[in-house]
TORVORO-732772 format. One record per residue (C-alpha): residue in three letters; x negated, y negated, z negated. Coordinates in nm, 2 decimals, padded with zeros to 4 digits. Example, Ala and Ser with C-alpha at 12.3 -4.5 7.8 and 13.67 -1.06 7.14 Angstrom:
# TORVORO-732772
+--------+--------+--------+--------+
! residu !     xx !     yy !     zz !
+--------+--------+--------+--------+
!    ALA ! -01.23 !  00.45 ! -00.78 !
!    SER ! -01.37 !  00.11 ! -00.71 !
+--------+--------+--------+--------+
# end
This chain:
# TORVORO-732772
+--------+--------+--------+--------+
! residu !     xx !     yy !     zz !
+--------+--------+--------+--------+
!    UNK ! -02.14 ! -00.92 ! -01.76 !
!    UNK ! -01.84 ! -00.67 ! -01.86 !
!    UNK ! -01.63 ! -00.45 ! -01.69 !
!    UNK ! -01.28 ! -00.26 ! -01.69 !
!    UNK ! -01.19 !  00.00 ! -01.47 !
!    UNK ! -00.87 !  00.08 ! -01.33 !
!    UNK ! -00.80 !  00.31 ! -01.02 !
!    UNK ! -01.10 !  00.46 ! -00.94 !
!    UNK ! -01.30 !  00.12 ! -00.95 !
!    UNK ! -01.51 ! -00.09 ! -01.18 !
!    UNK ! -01.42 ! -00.45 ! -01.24 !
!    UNK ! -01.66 ! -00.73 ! -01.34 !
!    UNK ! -01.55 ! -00.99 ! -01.54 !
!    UNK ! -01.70 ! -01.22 ! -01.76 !
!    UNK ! -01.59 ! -01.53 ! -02.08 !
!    UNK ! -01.63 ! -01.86 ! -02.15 !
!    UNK ! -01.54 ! -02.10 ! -02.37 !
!    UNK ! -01.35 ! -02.13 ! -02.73 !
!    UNK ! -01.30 ! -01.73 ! -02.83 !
!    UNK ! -01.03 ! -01.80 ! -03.04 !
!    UNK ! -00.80 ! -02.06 ! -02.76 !
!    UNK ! -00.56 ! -01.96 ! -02.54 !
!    UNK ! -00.61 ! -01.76 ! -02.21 !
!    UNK ! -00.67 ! -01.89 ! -01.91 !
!    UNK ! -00.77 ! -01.66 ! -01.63 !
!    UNK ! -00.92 ! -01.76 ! -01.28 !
!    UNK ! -00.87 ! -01.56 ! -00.97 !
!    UNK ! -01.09 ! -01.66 ! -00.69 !
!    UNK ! -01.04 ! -01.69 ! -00.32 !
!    UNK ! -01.15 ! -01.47 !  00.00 !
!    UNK ! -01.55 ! -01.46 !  00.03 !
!    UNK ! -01.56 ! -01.60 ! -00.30 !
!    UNK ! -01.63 ! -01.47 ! -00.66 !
!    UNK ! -01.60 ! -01.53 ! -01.01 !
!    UNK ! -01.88 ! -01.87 ! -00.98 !
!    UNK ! -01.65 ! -02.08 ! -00.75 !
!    UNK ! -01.50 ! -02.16 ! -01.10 !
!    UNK ! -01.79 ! -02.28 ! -01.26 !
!    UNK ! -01.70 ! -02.64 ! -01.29 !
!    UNK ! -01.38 ! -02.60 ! -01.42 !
!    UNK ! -01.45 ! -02.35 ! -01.68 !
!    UNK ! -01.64 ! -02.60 ! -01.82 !
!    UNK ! -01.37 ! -02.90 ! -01.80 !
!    UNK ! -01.16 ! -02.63 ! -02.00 !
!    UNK ! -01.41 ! -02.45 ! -02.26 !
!    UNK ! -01.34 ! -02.68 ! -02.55 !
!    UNK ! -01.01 ! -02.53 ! -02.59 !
!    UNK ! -00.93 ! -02.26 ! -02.39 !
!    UNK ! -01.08 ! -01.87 ! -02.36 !
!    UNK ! -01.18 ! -01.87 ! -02.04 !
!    UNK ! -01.24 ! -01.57 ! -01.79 !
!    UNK ! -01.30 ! -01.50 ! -01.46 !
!    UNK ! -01.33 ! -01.15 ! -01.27 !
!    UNK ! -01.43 ! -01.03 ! -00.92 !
!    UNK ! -01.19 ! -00.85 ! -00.74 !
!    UNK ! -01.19 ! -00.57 ! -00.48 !
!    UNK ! -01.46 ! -00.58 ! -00.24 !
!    UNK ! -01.65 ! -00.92 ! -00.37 !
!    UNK ! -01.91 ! -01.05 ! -00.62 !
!    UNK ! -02.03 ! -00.82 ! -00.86 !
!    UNK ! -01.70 ! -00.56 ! -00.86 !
!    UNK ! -01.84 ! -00.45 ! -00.47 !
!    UNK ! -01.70 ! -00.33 ! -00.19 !
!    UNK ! -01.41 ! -00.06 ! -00.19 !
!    UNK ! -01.35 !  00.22 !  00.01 !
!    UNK ! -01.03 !  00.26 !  00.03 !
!    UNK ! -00.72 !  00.02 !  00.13 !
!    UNK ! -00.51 ! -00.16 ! -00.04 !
!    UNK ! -00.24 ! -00.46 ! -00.10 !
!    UNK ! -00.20 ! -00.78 ! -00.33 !
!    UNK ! -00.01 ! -00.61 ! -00.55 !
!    UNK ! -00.25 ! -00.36 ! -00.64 !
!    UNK ! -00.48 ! -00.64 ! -00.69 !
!    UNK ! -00.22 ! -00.79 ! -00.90 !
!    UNK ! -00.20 ! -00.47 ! -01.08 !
!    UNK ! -00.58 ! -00.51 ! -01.12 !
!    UNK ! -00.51 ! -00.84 ! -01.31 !
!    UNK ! -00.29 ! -00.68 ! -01.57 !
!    UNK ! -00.50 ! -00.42 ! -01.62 !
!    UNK ! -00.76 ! -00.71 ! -01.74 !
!    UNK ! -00.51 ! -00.83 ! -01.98 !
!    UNK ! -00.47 ! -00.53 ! -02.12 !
!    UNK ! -00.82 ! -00.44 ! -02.10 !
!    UNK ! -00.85 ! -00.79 ! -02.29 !
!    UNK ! -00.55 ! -00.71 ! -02.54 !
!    UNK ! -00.40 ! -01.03 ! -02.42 !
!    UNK ! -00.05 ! -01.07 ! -02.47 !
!    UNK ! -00.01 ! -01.37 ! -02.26 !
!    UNK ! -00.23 ! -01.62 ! -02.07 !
!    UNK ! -00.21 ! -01.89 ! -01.75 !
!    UNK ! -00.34 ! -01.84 ! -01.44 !
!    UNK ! -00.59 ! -02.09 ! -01.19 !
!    UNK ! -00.52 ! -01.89 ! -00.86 !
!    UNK ! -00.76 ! -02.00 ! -00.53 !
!    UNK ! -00.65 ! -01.92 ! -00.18 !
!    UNK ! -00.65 ! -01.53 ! -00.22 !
!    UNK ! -00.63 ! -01.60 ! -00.58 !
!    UNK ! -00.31 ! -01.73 ! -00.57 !
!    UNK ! -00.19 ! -01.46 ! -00.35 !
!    UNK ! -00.23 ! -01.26 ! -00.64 !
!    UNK ! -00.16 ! -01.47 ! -00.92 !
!    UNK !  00.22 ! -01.56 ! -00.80 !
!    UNK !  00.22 ! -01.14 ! -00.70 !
!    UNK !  00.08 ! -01.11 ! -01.09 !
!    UNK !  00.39 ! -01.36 ! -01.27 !
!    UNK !  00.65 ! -01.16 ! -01.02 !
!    UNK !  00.58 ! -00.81 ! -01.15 !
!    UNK !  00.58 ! -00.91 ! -01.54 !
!    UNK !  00.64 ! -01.28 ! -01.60 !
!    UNK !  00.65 ! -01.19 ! -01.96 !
!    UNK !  00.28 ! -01.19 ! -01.99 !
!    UNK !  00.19 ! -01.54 ! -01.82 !
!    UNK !  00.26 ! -01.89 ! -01.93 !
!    UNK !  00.13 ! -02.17 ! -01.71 !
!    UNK !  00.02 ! -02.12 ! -01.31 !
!    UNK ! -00.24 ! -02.35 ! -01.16 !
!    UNK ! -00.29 ! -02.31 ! -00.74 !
!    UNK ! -00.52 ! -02.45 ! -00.56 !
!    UNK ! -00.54 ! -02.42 ! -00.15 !
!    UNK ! -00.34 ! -02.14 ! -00.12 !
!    UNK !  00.07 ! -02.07 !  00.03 !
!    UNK !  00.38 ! -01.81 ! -00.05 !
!    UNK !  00.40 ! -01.70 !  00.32 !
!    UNK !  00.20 ! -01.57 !  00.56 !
!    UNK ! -00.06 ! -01.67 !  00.82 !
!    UNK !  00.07 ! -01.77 !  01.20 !
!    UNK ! -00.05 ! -01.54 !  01.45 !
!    UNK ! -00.39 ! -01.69 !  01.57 !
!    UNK ! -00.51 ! -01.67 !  01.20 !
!    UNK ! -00.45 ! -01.33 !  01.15 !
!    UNK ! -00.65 ! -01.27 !  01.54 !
!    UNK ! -00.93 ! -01.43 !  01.36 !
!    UNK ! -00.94 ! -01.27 !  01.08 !
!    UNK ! -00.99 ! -00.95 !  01.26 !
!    UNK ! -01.22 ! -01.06 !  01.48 !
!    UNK ! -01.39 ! -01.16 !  01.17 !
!    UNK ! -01.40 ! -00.77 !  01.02 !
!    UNK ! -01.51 ! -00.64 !  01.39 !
!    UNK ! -01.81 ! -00.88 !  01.38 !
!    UNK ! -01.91 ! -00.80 !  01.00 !
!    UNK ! -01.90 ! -00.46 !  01.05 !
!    UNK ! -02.15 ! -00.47 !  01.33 !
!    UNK ! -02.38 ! -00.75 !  01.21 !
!    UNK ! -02.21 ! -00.84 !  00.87 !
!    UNK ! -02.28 ! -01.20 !  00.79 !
!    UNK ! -02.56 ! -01.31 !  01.03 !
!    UNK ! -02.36 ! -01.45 !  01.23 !
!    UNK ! -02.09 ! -01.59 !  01.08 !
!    UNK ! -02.24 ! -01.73 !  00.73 !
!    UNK ! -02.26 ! -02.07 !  00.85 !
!    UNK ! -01.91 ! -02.13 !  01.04 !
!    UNK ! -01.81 ! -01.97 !  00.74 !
!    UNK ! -01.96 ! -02.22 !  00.51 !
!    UNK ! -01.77 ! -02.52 !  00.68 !
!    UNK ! -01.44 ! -02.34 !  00.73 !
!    UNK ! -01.39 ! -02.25 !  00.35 !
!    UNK ! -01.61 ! -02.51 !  00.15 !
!    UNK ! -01.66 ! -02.83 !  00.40 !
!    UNK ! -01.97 ! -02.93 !  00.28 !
!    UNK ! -02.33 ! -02.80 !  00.37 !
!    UNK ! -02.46 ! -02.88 ! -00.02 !
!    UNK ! -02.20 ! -02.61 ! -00.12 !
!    UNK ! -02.20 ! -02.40 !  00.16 !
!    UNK ! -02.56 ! -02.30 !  00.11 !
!    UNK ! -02.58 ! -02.07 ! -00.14 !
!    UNK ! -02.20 ! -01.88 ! -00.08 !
!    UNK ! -02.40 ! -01.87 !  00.29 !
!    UNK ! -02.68 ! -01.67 !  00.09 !
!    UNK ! -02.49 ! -01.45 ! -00.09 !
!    UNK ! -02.26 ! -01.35 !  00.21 !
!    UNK ! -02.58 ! -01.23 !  00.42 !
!    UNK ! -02.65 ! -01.04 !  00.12 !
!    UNK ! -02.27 ! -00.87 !  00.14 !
!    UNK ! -02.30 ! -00.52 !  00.27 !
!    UNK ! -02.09 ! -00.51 !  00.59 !
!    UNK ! -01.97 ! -00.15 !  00.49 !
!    UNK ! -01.58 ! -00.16 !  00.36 !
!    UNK ! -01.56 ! -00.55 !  00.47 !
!    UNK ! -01.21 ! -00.39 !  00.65 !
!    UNK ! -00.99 ! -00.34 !  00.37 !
!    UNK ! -01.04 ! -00.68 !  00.16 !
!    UNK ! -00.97 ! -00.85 !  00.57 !
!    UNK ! -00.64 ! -00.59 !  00.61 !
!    UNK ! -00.47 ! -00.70 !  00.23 !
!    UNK ! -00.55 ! -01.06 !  00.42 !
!    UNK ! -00.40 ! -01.05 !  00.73 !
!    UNK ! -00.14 ! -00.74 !  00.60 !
!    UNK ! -00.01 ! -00.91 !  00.36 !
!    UNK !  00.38 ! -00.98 !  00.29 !
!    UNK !  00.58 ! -01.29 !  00.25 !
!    UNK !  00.70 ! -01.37 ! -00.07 !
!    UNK !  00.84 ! -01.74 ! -00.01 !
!    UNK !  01.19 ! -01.64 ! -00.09 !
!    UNK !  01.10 ! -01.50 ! -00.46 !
!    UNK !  00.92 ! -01.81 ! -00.57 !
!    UNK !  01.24 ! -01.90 ! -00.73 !
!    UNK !  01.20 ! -01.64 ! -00.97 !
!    UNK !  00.83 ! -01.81 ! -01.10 !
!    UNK !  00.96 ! -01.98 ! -01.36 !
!    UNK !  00.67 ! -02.09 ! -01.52 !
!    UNK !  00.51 ! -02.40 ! -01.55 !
!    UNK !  00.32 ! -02.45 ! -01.26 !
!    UNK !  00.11 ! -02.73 ! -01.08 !
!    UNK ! -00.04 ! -02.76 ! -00.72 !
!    UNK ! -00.35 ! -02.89 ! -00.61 !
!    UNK ! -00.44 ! -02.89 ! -00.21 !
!    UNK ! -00.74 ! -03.05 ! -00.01 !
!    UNK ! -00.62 ! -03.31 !  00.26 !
!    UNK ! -00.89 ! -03.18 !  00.48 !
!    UNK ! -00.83 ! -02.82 !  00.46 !
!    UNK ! -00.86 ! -02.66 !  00.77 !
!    UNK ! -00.81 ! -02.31 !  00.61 !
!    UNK ! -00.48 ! -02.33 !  00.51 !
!    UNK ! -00.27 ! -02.65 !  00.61 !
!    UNK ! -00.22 ! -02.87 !  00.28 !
!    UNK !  00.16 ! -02.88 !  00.41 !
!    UNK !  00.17 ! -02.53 !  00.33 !
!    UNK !  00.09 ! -02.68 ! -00.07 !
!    UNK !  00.35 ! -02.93 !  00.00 !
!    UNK !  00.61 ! -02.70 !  00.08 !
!    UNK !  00.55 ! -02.45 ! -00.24 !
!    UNK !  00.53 ! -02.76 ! -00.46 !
!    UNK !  00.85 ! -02.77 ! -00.34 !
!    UNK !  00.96 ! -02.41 ! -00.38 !
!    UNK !  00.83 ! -02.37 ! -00.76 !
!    UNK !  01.13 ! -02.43 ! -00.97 !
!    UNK !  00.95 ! -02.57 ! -01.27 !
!    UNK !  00.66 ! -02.71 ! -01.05 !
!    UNK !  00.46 ! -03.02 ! -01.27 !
!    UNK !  00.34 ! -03.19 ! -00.92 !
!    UNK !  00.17 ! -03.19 ! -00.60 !
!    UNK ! -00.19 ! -03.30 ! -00.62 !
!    UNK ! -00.34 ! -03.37 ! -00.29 !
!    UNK ! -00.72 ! -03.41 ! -00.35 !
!    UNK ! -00.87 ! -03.67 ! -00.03 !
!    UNK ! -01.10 ! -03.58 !  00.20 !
!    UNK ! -01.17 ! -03.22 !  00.01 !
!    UNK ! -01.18 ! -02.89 !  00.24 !
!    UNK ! -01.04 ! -02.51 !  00.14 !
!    UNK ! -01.26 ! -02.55 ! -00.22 !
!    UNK ! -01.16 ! -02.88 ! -00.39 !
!    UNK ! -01.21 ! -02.74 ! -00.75 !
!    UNK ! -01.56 ! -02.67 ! -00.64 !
!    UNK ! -01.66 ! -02.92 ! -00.42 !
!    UNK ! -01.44 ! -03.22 ! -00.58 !
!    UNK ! -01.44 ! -03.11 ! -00.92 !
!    UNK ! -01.43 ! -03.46 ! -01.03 !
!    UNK ! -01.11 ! -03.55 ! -00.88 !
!    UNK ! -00.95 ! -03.19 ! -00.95 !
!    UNK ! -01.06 ! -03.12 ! -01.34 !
!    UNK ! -00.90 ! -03.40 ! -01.52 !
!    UNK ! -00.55 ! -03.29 ! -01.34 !
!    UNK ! -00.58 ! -02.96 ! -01.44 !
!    UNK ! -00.67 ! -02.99 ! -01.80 !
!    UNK ! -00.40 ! -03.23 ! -01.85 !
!    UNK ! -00.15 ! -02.96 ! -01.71 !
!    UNK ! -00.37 ! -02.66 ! -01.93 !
!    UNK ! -00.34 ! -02.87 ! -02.22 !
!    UNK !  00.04 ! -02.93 ! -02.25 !
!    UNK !  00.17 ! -02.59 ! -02.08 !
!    UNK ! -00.10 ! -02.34 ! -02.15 !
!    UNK ! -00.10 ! -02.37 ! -02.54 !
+--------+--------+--------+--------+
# end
């Protein structure tokens, strides 16, 4: 494990792969960590320097006491570049992750080449999602997971054989700060008309049995993206396909990595 820090907090992050290839970097979605990348880093490790991070308030980084946006955890993601002394690299953006890797390309698009989302939208959520989610931080901060590991489990990864241990390491999660990580959620802004100005090389993968985030929300950005490769709709997967459908999502992606990303 290594670490960077940047405004007041310690970052975790950790490398895989061919030291000498080119970047690819993997930002992870809500309740997740670095490990929901697992199977991917190792479709891509032959060729490419892989790493993944935790960011504020989840896996090894921890919980952070004080508030904060997208863009600051975009912010946190060129910090890791420079941390790194990487020039340039792509971007695998999950759910949350994506949030922050389009946020990442919009405030220098000179340091990424190649943008690879998965389950994740430019706008922001309708009106009963946001209730949820902060019924969500209510409930966490009086009981933190206990209660809601297993809904949990189905909502974001579909399957009880992956659901399992993320169930184990949210019970685990300290229910202190949980707030701030749900606010940057549910606060966050809409940055649907700027898409035009990602530029970059990008592909989209969506589950056709997401119930997290609709997969005509992946549709429609496929659509947005002006130099967007495709629209990869992954059957019968849930919020996690690159996890829990690995199979059907790696090939895709290396394809893209391998002719954009080098």
């Amino acid at each position: 494990m290594h670490y960077f820090e940047r405004d007041g907090m310690r970052f975790a992050w950790q490398e895989a792969g061919r030291p000498d290839g080119p970047v690819v970097i993997f930002n992870h979605g809500f309740l997740m960590d670095r490990e929901m990348f697992a199977p991917n880093v190792e479709a891509l490790g032959d060729t490419f320097r892989c790493i993944t991070w935790d960011q504020r308030g989840f896996g090894a980084t921890g919980p952070t006491a004080h508030p904060f946006t997208y863009w600051d955890s975009a912010r946190d993601l060129i910090a890791l570049l420079d941390h790194l002394e990487v020039a340039t690299a792509s971007l695998v953006g999950m759910s949350q992750g994506g949030f922050i890797s389009m946020r990442g390309m919009l405030l220098e698009p000179d340091r990424f080449r190649a943008l690879a989302l998965i389950s994740t939208r430019s706008g922001i959520d309708e009106i009963p999602v946001q209730e949820s989610f902060r019924q969500l931080k209510l409930e966490w901060a009086a009981n933190g997971a206990l209660n809601v590991a297993d809904h949990l489990g189905g909502f974001l990864l579909g399957t009880r054989e992956h659901a399992a241990d993320w169930a184990e390491k949210w019970l685990k999660m300290s229910p202190q700060h949980f707030e701030h990580p749900v606010d940057a959620l549910v606060l966050r802004d809409d940055i649907t008309p700027r898409l035009d100005e990602i530029t970059h090389a990008s592909i989209v993968f969506h589950g056709s049995a997401d119930v997290a985030i609709d997969p005509a929300c992946g549709r429609e950005l496929a659509g947005r993206l002006p130099n967007c490769k495709g629209f990869v709709l992954v059957d019968n997967a849930g919020h996690t396909p690159n996890l829990t459908h690995a199979e059907a999502v790696n090939p895709k992606l290396r394809e893209f990595m391998m002719r954009y990303a080098r």
